[in-house]
C-alpha positions in Angstrom: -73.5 24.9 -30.8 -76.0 27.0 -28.9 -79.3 27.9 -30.5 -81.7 27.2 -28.2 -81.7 27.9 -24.3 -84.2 27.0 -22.1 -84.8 29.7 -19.4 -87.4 28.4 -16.5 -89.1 31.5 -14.5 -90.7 31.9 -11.6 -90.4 36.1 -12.2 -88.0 36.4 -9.1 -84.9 38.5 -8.6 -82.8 35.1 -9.0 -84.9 34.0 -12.2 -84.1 37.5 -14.0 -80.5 36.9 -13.2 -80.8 34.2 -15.2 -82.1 35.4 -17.8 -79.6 38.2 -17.9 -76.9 35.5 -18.3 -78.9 33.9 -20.8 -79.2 36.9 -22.9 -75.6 37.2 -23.1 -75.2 33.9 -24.3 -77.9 34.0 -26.6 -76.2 37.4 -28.3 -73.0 36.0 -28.4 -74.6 32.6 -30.3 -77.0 33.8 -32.3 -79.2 31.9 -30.1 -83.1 32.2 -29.0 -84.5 32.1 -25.4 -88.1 30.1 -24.7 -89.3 31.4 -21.1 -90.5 28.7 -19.7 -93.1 29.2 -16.5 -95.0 25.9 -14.9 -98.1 26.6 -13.5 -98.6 24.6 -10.8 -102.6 23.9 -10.3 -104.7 21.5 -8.2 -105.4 19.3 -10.7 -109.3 20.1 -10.8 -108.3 23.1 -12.5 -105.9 21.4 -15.1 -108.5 19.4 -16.1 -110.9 22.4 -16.4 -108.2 24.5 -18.3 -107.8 21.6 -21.0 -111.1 21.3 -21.9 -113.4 19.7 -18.8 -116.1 20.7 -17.7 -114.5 22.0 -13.6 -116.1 25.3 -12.6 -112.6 26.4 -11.3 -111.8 27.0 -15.5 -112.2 31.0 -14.8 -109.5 30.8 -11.8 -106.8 28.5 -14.1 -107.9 31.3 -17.0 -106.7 33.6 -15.0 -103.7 32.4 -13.7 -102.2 31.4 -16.8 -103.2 35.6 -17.7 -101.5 36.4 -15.2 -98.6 34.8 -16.1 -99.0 36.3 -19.5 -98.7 39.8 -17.9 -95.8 38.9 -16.1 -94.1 37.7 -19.3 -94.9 41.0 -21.0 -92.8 42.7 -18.5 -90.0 41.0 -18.1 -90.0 40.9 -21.8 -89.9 44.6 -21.9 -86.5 44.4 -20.1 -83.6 46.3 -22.3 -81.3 43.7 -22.0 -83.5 41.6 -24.3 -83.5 43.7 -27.2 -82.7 41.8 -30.4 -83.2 38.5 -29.2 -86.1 36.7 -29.8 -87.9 35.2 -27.2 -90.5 33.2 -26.7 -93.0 32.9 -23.8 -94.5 29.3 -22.9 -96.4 28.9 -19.2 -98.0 25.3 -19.0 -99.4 23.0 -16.4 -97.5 20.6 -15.0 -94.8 20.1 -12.0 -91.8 22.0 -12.1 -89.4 19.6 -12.3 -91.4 17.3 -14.7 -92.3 20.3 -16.6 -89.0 21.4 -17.2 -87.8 18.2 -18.3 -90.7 17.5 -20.2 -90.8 21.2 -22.6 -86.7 20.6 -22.8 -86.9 17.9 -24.7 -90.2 19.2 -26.7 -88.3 22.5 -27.2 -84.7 20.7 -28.1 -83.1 23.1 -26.3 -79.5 23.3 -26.3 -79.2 23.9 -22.4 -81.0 25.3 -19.6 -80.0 28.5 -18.0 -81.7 28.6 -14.5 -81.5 30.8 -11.0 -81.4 29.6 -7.3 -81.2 31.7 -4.2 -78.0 29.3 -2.8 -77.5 28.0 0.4 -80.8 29.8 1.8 -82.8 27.3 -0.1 -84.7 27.8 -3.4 -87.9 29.5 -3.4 -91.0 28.9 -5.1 -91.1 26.6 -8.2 -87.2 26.0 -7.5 -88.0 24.3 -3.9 -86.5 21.3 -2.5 -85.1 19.2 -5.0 -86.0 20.3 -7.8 -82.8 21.9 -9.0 -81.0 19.2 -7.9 -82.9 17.1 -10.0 -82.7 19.3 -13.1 -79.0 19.5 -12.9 -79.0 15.5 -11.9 -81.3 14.3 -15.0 -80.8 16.6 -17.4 -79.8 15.6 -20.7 -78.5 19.0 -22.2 -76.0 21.4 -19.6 -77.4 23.2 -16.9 -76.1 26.4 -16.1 -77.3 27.6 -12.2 -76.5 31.4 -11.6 -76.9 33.1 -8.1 -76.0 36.4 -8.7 -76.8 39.3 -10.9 -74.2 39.9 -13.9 -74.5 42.8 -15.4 -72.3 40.8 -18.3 -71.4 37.4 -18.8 -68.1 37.1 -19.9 -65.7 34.4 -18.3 -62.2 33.8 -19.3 -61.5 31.2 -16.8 -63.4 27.9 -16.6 -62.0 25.4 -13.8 -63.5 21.3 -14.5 -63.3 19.0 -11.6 -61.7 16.0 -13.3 -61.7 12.1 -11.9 -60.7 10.4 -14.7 -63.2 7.5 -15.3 -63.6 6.0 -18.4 -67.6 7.5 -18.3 -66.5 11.0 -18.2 -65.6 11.5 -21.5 -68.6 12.4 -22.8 -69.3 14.7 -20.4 -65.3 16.0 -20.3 -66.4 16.2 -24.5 -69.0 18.6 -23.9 -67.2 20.8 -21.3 -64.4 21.3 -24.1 -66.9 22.6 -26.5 -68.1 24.9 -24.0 -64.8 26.6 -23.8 -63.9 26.8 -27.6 -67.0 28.4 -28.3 -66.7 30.6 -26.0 -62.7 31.2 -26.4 -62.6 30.5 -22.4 -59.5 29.2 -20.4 -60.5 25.4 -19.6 -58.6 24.5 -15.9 -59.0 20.5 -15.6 -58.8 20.2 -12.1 -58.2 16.9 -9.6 -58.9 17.3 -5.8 -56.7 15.4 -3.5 -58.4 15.0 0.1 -57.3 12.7 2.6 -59.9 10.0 2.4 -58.6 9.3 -1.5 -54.9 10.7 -1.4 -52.7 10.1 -4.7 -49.4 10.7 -5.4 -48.6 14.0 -8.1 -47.1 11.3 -10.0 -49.9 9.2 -10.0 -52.4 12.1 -10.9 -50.6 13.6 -13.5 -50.0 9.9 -15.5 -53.5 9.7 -15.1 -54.1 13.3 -16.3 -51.7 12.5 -19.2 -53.5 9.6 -20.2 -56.7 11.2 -20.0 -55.9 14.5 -21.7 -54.2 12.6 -24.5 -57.2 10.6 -25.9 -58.8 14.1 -27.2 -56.0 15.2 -28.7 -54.9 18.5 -29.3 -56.9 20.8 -27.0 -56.1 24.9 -27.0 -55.8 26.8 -24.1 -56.2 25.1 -20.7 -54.5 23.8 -17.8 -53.8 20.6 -15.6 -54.3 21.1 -11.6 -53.5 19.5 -8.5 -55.4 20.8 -5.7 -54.9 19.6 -1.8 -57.9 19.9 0.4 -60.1 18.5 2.9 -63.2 17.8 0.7 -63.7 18.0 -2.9 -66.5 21.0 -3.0 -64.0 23.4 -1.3 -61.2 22.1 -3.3 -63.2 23.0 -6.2 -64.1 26.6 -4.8 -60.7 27.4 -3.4 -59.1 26.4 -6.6 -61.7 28.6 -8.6 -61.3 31.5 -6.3 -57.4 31.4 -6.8 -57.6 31.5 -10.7 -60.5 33.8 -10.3 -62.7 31.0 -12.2 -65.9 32.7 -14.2 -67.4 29.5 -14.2 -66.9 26.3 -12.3 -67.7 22.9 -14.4 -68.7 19.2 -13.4 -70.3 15.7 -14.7 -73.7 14.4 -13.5 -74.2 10.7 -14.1 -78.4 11.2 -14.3 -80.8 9.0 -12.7 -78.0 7.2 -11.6 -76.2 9.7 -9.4 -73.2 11.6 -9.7 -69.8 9.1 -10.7 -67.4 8.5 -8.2 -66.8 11.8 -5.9 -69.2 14.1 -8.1 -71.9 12.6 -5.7 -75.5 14.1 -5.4 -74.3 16.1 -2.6 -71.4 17.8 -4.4 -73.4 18.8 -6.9 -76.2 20.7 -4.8 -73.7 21.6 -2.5 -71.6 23.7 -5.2 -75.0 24.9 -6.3 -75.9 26.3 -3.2 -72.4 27.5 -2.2 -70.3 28.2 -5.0 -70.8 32.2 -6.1 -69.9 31.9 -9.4 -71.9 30.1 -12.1 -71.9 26.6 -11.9 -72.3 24.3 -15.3 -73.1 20.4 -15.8 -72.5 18.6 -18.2 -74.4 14.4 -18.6 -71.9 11.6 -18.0 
């Protein structure tokens, strides 16, 4: 169930795609969106802005107005209408921040935009995707590109079969049925880990057969040199909406869904790209 969806903005082009896609969602689930903005300060004006006595409190004032005018426009946007949203800026580091008003929010997931394989611009610099998508709790959903509607029908998993990937194998499934998508489990075979077909698809048996009955999806085998371009070839061919994996948190990622898999189909996948906690 979707009902609330956590939307972090720095007002750019790639956050407003994001909230595009968020919109959609939240229409189709009766859902609302919290706009979520961190305001970054020197920490002299954090302190003055909560209630110390800093002369910098006029400059934090008027940043956090700023922000406020910002929020009225994008607001304003038509593709909002009927949904309520809410606006919250607050002072704190982007990545802590985010994780931080998640939790306080009890969102549902967290709908954010990154610039790809350029790098990610202002709040969304460095890391700090990756480490939204690596430590979140709740599904991240990263979109690049503007979608003037976000429907998918096709929604390809990367699959390895450990034991710890149910929950997040769980939570992909859901994903789908709510939102009557085609769920493509897919396995990568690269040279480094080769199995036979056989092999795979007693695993994939195995592993498909402790949910039970599961409507509408698919089984794959896909040959390649590395996982990532496995993962985008295979979505490519089925013309995949959205592509899907597991994050193990503060841990890393389990097994081949390492770190750099995941930022790496972040930053080079051009369709969506969802995760889901191990």
């Amino acid at each position: 169930m979707i009902k609330k969806i956590l939307v972090p903005t720095d007002f750019s082009v790639q956050a407003e795609n994001a909230l595009r896609v968020a919109a959609d969602l939240a229409k189709r689930h009766d859902a609302e969106i919290n706009l979520l903005h961190m305001l970054e300060l020197p920490m002299q004006l954090v302190d003055g802005a909560y209630g110390g006595a800093k002369s910098e409190l006029p400059e934090a004032i008027f940043f956090m107005k700023l922000a406020h005018q910002k929020f009225q426009a994008m607001m304003a946007s038509p593709f909002l209408d009927g949904i309520t949203v809410i606006e919250t800026a607050e002072f704190d580091g982007a990545f802590e921040g985010i994780m931080d008003y998640a939790k306080k929010y009890e969102a549902d997931m967290i709908v954010m935009g990154t610039h790809g394989a350029s790098g990610l611009q202002e709040f969304f610099v460095g890391s700090n995707t990756e480490k939204v998508v690596r430590n979140s709790e709740i599904p991240v959903l990263v979109i690049k590109n503007r979608h003037e509607k976000f429907e998918i029908k096709n929604f390809v998993y990367a699959l390895d079969f450990q034991a710890e990937n149910h929950n997040a194998f769980k939570q992909a499934i859901a994903f789908a049925k709510i939102n009557d998508v085609k769920l493509h489990g897919l396995y990568v075979n690269t040279p480094g880990d080769f199995r036979s077909t056989h092999e795979v698809e007693a695993q994939m048996k195995k592993f498909i057969d402790e949910y039970g009955a599961i409507d509408n999806y698919t089984l794959n085998i896909y040959n390649d040199s590395t996982v990532e371009s496995g993962i985008l070839h295979f979505a490519e061919m089925v013309n995949s909406g959205l592509v899907g994996i597991a994050t193990h948190g503060r841990k890393g990622l389990a097994h081949f869904l390492n770190g750099s898999l995941s930022e790496g189909l972040v930053n080079h996948a051009n369709r969506p790209v969802i995760t889901f906690k191990i």
